[in-house]
C-alpha positions in Angstrom: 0.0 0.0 0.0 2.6 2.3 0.9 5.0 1.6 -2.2 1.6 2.3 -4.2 1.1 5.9 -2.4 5.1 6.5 -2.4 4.0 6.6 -6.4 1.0 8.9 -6.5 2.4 11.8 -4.6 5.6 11.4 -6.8 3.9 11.5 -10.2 1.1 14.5 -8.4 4.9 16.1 -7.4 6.3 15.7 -11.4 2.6 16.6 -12.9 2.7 20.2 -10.6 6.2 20.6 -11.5 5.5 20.0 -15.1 2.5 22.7 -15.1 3.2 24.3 -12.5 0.8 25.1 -9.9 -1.9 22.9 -8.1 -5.6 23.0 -8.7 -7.5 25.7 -6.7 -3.7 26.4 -4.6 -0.9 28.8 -4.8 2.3 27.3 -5.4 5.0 27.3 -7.6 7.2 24.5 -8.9 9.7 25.4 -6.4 7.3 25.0 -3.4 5.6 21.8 -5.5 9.2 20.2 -5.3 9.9 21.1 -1.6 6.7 19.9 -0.2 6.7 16.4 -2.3 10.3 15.8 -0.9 8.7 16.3 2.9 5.6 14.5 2.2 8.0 11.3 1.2 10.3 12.2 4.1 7.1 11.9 6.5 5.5 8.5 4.5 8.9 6.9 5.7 10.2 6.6 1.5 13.1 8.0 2.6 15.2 8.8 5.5 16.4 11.9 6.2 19.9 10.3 5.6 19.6 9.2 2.4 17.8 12.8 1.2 20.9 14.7 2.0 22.4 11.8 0.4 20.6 12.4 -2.7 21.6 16.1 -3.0 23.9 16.3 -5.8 26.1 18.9 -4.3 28.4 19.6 -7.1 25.3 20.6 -9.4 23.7 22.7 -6.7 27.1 24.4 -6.2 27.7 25.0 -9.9 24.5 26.6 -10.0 25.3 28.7 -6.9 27.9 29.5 -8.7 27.4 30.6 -12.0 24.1 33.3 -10.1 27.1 35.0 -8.2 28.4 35.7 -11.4 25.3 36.6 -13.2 24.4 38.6 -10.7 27.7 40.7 -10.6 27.3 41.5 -14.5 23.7 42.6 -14.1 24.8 44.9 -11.5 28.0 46.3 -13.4 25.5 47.2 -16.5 26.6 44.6 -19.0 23.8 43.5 -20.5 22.7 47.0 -21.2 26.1 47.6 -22.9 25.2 44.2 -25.3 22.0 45.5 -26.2 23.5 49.2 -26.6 26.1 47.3 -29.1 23.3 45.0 -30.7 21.4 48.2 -31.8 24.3 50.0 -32.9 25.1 47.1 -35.3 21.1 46.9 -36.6 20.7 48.2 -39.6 16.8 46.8 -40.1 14.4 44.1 -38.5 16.0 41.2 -40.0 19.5 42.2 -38.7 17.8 43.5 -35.7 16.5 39.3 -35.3 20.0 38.0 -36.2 21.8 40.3 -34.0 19.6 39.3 -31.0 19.4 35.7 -32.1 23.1 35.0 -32.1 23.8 37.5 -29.0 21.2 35.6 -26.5 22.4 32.1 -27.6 25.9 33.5 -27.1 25.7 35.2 -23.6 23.1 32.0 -23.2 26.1 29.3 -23.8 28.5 31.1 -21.4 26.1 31.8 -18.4 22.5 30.4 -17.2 19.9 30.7 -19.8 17.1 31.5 -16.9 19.3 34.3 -16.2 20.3 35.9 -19.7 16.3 35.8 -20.3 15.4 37.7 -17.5 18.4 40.4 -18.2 17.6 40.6 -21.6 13.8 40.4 -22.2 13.4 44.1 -21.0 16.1 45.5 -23.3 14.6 43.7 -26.4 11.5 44.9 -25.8 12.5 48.6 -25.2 14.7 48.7 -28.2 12.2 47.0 -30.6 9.0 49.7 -29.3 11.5 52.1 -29.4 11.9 51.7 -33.0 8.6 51.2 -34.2 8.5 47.5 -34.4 6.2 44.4 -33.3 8.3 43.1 -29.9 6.6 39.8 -29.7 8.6 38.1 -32.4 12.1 39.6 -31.1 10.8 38.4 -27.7 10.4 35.0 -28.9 13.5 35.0 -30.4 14.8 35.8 -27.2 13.3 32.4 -25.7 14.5 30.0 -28.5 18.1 31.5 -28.4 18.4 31.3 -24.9 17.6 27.8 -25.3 19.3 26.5 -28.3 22.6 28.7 -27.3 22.2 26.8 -23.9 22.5 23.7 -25.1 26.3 23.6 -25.7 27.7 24.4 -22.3 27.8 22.8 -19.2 27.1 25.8 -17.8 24.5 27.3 -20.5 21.2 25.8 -18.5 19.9 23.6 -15.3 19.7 20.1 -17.0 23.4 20.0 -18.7 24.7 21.7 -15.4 23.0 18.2 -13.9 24.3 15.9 -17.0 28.0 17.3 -16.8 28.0 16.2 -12.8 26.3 12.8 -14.0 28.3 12.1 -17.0 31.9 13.0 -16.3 32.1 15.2 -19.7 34.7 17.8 -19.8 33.7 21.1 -20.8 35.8 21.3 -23.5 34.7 17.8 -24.9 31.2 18.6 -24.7 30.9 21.6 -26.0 33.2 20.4 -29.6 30.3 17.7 -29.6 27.0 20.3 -29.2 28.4 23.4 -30.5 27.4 22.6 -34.3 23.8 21.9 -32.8 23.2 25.1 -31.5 25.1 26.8 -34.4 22.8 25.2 -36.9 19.8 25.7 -34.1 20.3 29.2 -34.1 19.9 29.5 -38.3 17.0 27.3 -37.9 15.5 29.6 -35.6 16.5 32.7 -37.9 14.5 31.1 -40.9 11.2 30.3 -39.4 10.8 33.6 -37.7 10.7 35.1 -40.4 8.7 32.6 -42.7 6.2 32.9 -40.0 5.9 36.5 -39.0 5.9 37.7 -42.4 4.1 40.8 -41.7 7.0 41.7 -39.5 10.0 41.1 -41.6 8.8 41.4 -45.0 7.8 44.6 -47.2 8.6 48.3 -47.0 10.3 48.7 -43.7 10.7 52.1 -41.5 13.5 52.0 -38.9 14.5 54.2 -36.3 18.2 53.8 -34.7 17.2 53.8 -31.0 20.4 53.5 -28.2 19.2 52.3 -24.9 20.4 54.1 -21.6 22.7 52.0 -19.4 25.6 52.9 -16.7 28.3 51.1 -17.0 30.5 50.3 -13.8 34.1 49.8 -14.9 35.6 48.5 -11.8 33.2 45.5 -11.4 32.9 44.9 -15.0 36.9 44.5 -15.0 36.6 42.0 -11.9 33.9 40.0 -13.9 35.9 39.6 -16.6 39.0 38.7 -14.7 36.5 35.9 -13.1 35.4 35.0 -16.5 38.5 34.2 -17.8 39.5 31.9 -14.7 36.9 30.3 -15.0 37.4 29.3 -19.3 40.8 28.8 -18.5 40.2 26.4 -15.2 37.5 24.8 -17.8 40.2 24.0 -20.2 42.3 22.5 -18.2 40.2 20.0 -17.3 39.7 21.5 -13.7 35.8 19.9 -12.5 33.2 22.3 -13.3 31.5 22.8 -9.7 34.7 23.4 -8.2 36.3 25.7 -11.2 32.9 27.6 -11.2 33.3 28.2 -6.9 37.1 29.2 -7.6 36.1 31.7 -9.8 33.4 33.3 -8.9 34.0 33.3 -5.0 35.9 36.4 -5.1 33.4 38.3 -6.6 31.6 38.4 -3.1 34.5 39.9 -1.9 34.5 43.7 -2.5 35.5 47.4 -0.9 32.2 49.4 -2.4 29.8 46.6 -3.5 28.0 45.2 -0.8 27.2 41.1 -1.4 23.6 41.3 0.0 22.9 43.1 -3.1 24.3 40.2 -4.8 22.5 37.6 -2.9 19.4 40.1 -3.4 19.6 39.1 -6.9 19.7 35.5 -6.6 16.9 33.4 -7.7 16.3 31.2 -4.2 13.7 29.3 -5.5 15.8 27.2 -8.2 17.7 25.9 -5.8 14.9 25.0 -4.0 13.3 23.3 -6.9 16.6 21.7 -7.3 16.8 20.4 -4.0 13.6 19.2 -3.8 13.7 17.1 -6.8 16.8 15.6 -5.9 15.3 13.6 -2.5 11.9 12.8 -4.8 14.3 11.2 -7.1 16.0 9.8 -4.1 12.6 8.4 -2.6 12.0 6.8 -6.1 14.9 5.2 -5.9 15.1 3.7 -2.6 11.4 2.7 -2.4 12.0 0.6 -5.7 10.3 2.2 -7.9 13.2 3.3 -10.0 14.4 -0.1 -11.3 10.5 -0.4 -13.0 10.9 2.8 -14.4 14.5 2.1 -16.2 12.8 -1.4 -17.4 10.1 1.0 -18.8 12.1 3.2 -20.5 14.3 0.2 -21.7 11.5 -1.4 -23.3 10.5 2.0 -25.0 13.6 3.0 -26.0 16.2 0.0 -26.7 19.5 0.9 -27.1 19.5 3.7 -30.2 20.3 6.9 -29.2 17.5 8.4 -32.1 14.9 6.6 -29.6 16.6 8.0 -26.9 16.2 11.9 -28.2 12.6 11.0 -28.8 12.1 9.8 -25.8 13.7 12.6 -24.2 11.9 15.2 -25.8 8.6 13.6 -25.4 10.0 12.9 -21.4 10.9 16.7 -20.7 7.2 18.0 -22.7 4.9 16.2 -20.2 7.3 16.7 -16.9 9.8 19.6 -17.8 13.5 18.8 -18.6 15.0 18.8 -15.6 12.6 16.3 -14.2 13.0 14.3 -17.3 16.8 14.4 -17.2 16.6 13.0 -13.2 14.3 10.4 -14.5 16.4 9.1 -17.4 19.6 9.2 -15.0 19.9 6.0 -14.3 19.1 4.6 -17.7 21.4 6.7 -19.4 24.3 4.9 -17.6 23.3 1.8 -18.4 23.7 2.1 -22.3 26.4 0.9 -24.0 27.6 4.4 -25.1 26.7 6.7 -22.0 28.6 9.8 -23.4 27.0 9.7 -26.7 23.6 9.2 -25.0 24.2 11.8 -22.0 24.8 14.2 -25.4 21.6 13.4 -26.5 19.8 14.1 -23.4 21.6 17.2 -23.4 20.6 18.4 -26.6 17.4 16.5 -26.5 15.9 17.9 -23.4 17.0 21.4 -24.0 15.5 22.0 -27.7 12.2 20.3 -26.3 11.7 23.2 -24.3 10.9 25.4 -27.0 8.1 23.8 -28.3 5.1 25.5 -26.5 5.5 28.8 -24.4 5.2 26.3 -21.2 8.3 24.2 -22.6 10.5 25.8 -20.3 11.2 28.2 -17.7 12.8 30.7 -19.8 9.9 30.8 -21.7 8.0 31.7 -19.3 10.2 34.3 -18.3 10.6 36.2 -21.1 6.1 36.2 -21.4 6.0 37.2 -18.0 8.5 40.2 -17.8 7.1 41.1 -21.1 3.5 41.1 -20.2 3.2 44.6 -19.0 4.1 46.2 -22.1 2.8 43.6 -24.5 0.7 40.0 -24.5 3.4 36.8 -26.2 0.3 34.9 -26.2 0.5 31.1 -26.7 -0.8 30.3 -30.0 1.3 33.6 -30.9 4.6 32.0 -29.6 3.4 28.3 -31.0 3.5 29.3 -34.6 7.5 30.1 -34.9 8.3 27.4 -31.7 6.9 24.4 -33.3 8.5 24.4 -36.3 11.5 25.7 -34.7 11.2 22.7 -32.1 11.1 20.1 -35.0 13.7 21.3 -37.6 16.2 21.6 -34.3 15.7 17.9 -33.0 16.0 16.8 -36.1 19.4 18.4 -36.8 20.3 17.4 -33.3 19.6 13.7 -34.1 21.5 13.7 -37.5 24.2 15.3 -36.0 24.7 12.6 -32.5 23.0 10.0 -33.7 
C-alpha cells in the first residue's frame, strides 16, 4: 500500500512541477518540489539520511555559482552595454532578429539561460517599441536562443549543469560535440521567424536607430571579466566544473564598495529550491524501488539507439519539464552501452524540447512574463515560430549525434 502511495504523490509532485501550480492552490514549482520531498520524508520513503544523500552537491554548487556571477554582471551594467552594441550594429528588422538571435544564444552558452532571459527580455522589448516595431517576435526569439545557445555548455542551462555532474564530460569535450547543434539551431530559428511572421520582416520597412540608456561600472565589470576568464581557462584544463565555477566566482563576493547582500538580493532562491527538492523525490524513487521499474520502462521504450533515446527525451521533458526528465532518465542513461554519446543526446534533447510550446521551459515563461506589462506573447502567438523551430532543431540534433 505504501510503495503504491510512495507513487501517487511522486507523479502528483512531477505533474505540478511539469504545469506548475496545483488545482485551486498557490504554489509554484519550487514549493511543489519542496513539499513532495517532505511528504515522502514523513510517508517513511526515505530517511532523512539518504535525502541529503541524494543532493547532488556539485550541481547545486555549480548553479550557486554561476548566479554569483550573473548577478555581478547585471549589476556592473553589461547587458545594457550588449544591447547598446546590438542596436548599434542593426541596420533593419532582419538584422535586428540575427543580432539578438546570435547575442542571447551567445551570452546564453557562457552563463544560465534562466538568467540571460530575465536580463535581456526588457532590453529587447524597449529597443524593438522604441523603433517602431512588433516586440513579440524579437521576444520569442529571445526564448528559443536562450535555449538553443544553452545547449552547448555545461554551464548554458539547469539540465546540462546536472548531466556534466552525472556524466563526467569535460567542458571542453562537450561543448566540440554540441556546439554545431546550437550553431545550426540558431539558423534554424533565424529562418522560421521570419517565414512565420511575415508581416513583421517582409515589405517596405521604417526603422529608427534607437540607443538604450545604461551605466556602466568599470571596476566591477573589470573584476567579472577577470572571473570569467579563470573560469574558461580552469575549464580547459580540465579542472571539474563545480569546483572551477566556486574558484572563480568566489571572489566576486569579496569587494571594498559593492556590498554582497545586493548580490545575494539578486539570486533566484527558488531554483535551488526546486533543485533540492527534486533531488530527495528522485531519491525516494529510488530507494522505495520504484526506480528499477521505471528504467525497465524506459528500456523497453527506447532500446539501445540513441535516435529513440532523443525522442524519448523530448517527449519525457514536454509532459514533466526537462530537468525532471533528465533525473528520470539518469539512471538509464548509464546503463547504455555508449553513455557519453547518449548523456549528449539528453543534453541536446531535453533542452531543444523546451521550446516547443511557451510552457516548454522556464525561460519561456520568463521572457512572457517580464514582457507582459508592455505587451501579451500569447501562446498560439509563440506556438506558430516554436513548433517548427522545435522540429527542424531535434531533427538536426539527431542527425548530427545519432
Amino acid at each position: 500500500m505504501q510503495h503504491n502511495i510512495v507513487l501517487l504523490v511522486t507523479i502528483a509532485t512531477y505533474v505540478g512541477v511539469a504545469v506548475g501550480r496545483w488545482p485551486w492552490l498557490r504554489a509554484n514549482r519550487a514549493a511543489i518540489a519542496l513539499f513532495g520531498a517532505a511528504l515522502l520524508l514523513g510517508l517513511n520513503a526515505i530517511t532523512l539520511e539518504q535525502a541529503f544523500a541524494a543532493l547532488d552537491l556539485s550541481t547545486l554548487t555549480l548553479l550557486f555559482s554561476m548566479m554569483v556571477l550573473n548577478a555581478n554582471l547585471r549589476l556592473c551594467g553589461f547587458f545594457g552595454w550588449v544591447a547598446s552594441k546590438v542596436m548599434r550594429l542593426a541596420r533593419g528588422p532582419k538584422s535586428l532578429l540575427a543580432l539578438i538571435l546570435a547575442t542571447c544564444a551567445a551570452l546564453s552558452a557562457l552563463f544560465l539561460n534562466d538568467t540571460i532571459c530575465l536580463m535581456l527580455t526588457p532590453l529587447v522589448l524597449e529597443i524593438a517599441l522604441a523603433v517602431g516595431r512588433d516586440p513579440r517576435p524579437y521576444l520569442v526569439a529571445v526564448a528559443l536562443s536562450a535555449n538553443i545557445g544553452s545547449v552547448c555548455t555545461l554551464t548554458g542551462n539547469p539540465q546540462n549543469m546536472l548531466i556534466g555532474i552525472s556524466s563526467q564530460i569535460g567542458y571542453v569535450e562537450f561543448f566540440l560535440a554540441l556546439a554545431p547543434v546550437s550553431l545550426v539551431g540558431v539558423v534554424a530559428a533565424f529562418v522560421v521567424l521570419v517565414a512565420v511572421y511575415p508581416a513583421e520582416f517582409r515589405g517596405q520597412q521604417q526603422w529608427q536607430p534607437h540607443k538604450p540608456q545604461y551605466t556602466l561600472y568599470l571596476p566591477l565589470l573589470r573584476k567579472c571579466l577577470v572571473a570569467i576568464a579563470a573560469l574558461l581557462v580552469m575549464f580547459v584544463a580540465g579542472v571539474e566544473v563545480a569546483r572551477a565555477a566556486l574558484l572563480a566566482t568566489s571572489g566576486l563576493l569579496i569587494s571594498r564598495r559593492l556590498d554582497p547582500a545586493r548580490i545575494f538580493a539578486d539570486f533566484d532562491w527558488q531554483l535551488l529550491v526546486f533543485f533540492s527538492g527534486l533531488f530527495i523525490v528522485t531519491g525516494a524513487i529510488q530507494t522505495s524501488g520504484w526506480s528499477a521499474e521505471i528504467v525497465k520502462l524506459l528500456l523497453g521504450l527506447t532500446g539501445e539507439g540513441l535516435v529513440q533515446l532523443g525522442i524519448l527525451t523530448a517527449a519525457l521533458s514536454n509532459l514533466v519539464s526537462n530537468v525532471p526528465a533528465v533525473l528520470l532518465l539518469r539512471p538509464l542513461v548509464g546503463g547504455l552501452g555508449d553513455p557519453q554519446q547518449a548523456w549528449l543526446m539528453v543534453a541536446a534533447s531535453s533542452t531543444l524540447a523546451g521550446n516547443l510550446t511557451l510552457l516548454g521551459s522556464v525561460a519561456n515563461l520568463i521572457v512572457a512574463e517580464q514582457a507582459r506589462p508592455r505587451t501579451e506573447l500569447t501562446f498560439g502567438f509563440y506556438l506558430r515560430a516554436g513548433v517548427p523551430t522545435t522540429v527542424v532543431t531535434l531533427l538536426l540534433a539527431w542527425l548530427l549525434i545519432g
